[in-house]
C-alpha positions in Angstrom: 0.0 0.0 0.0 1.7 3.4 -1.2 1.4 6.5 1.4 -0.4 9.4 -0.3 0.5 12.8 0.7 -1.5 15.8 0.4 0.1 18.5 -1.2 1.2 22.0 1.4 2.2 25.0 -0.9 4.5 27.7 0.0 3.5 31.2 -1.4 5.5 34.2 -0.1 4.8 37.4 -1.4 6.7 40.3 -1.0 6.6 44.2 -1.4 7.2 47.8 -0.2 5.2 50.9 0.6 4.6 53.6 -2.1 7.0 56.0 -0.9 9.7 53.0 -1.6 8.8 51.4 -4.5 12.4 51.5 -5.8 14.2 49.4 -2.7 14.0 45.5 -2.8 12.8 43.2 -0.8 12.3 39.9 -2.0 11.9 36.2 -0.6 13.8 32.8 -1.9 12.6 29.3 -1.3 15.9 27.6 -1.6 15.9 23.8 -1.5 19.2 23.2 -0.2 18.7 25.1 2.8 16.0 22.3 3.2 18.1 19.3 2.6 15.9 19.0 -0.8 12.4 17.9 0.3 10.6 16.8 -2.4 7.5 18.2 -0.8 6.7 20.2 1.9 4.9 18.5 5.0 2.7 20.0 7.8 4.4 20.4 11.2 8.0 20.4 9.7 10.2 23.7 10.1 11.4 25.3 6.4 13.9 28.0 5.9 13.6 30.9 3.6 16.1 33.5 2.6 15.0 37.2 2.8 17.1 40.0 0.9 16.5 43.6 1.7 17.7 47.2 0.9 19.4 48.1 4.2 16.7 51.2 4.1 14.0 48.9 4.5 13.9 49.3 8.7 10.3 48.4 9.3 9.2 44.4 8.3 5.4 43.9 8.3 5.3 39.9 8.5 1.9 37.6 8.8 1.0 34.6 7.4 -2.6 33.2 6.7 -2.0 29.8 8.8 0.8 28.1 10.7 3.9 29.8 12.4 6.9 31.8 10.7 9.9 33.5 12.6 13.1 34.9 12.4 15.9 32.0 12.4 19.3 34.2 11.9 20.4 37.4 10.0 23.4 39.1 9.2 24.0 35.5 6.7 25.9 36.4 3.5 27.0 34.4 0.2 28.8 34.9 -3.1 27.1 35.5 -5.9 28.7 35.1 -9.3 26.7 35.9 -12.3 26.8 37.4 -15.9 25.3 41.1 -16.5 24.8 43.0 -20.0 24.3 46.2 -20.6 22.5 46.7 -23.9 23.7 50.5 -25.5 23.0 52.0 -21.8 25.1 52.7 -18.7 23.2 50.8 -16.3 22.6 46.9 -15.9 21.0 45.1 -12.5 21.8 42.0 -10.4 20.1 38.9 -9.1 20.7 40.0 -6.0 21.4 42.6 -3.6 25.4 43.5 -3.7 26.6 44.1 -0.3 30.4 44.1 -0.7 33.3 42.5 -2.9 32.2 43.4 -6.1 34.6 42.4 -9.0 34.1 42.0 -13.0 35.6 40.8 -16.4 34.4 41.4 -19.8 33.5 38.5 -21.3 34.6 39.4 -24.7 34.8 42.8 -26.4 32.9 45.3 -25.1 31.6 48.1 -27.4 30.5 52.0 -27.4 27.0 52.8 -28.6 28.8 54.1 -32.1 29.7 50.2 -32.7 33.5 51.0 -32.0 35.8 48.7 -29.4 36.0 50.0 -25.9 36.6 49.5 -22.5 34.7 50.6 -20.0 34.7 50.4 -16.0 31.3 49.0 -14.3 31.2 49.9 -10.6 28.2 47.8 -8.5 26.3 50.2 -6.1 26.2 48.5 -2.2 22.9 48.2 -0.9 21.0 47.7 -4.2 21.2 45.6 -7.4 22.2 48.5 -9.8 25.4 48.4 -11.8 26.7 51.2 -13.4 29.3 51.6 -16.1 31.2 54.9 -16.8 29.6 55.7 -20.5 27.0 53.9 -22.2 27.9 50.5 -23.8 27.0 47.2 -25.3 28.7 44.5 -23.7 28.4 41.0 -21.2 30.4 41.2 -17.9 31.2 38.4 -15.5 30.7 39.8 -12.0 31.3 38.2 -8.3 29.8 40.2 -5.3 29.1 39.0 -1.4 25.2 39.2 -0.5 23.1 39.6 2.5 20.2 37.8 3.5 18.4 36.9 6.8 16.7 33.5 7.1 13.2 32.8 8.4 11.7 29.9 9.0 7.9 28.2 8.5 6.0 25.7 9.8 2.6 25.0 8.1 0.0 23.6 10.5 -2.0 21.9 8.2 -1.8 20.7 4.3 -3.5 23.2 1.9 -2.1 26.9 0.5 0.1 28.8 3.1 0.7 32.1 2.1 3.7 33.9 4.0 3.8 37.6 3.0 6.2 40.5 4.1 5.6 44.8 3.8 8.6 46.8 4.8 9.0 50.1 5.0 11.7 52.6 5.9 9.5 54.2 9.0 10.7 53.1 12.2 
C-alpha cells in the first residue's frame, strides 16, 4: 500500500510601501537550505532566505495559517553571475550587492557608435544596480558577497500557506 501525501504549498509574497517602490525586498525558497524535500509536510520547520535594501527598517510579517519566525540574520554568500548592458550605462543583479564586487568582460565590449571600448562597471552597495562609466553594449562576469536573513515556516495543516512581508523605511 503506497502512502499518499497531500500537497502543502509555500506562497510568499513580498513588497514595499509607495513611498519605496524603488528598494528591494524579495523572498527565496531555496531547496538546499531544506536538505531538498521533495515536498513540503505540515508540522516540519522550512527556511527561507530574505534580501532587503538596508533602508527597509520596518518588516510587516503575517502569514494566513501556521507559524513563521526569524531563524538568523546578518548570513551572506557569493554570488557570481553574468550582467549585460544593452547600448545603456546601467545593468542590474540577481541580488542585492553588499560588498566585494569584481568584474571581467566576457569578450569585447563596445560603445554605442559600434567601436571597441573599454569601460569600467562599478556595483552600487545596498541595491542591485550596476553602473558603467559611459554607455555600452557588452556582457560582464561579475562576483559580489550578498546579504540575507533566514526565516523559517511551519505550516499547521496541508493546503495553500501564504507567508507575505511589507517593509517600510519608517521606524
Amino acid at each position: 500500500m503506497a502512502t499518499v501525501y497531500e500537497n502543502l504549498t509555500i506562497t510568499i509574497s513580498t513588497g514595499v510601501d509607495a513611498e519605496n517602490k524603488d528598494l528591494v525586498l524579495e523572498a527565496e525558497l531555496n531547496d538546499e537550505d531544506n536538505e531538498s524535500p521533495s515536498f513540503y509536510a505540515p508540522n516540519e520547520k522550512y527556511l527561507f532566505r530574505l534580501y532587503r535594501s538596508p533602508e527597509l527598517v520596518n518588516l510587516i510579517r503575517n502569514q494566513n495559517f501556521g507559524n513563521t519566525g526569524l531563524e538568523s540574520s546578518g548570513n551572506q554568500s557569493s554570488v557570481s553571475e553574468q550582467v549585460v548592458f544593452t547600448g545603456s550605462n546601467e545593468s542590474s543583479t540577481s541580488k542585492i550587492i553588499k560588498s566585494n564586487f569584481t568584474y571581467a568582460a566576457q569578450g569585447q565590449v563596445f560603445t554605442k557608435a559600434g567601436v571597441t571600448t573599454s569601460a569600467t562597471i562599478s556595483g552600487i552597495a545596498g541595491t542591485k544596480k550596476i553602473t558603467a562609466d559611459k554607455e555600452i553594449y557588452g556582457v560582464f562576469d561579475v562576483t559580489f558577497v550578498t546579504e540575507y536573513e533566514f526565516y523559517w515556516f511551519q505550516a499547521s495543516r496541508v493546503g495553500t500557506m501564504l507567508i507575505f512581508f511589507i517593509g517600510s523605511t519608517a521606524e
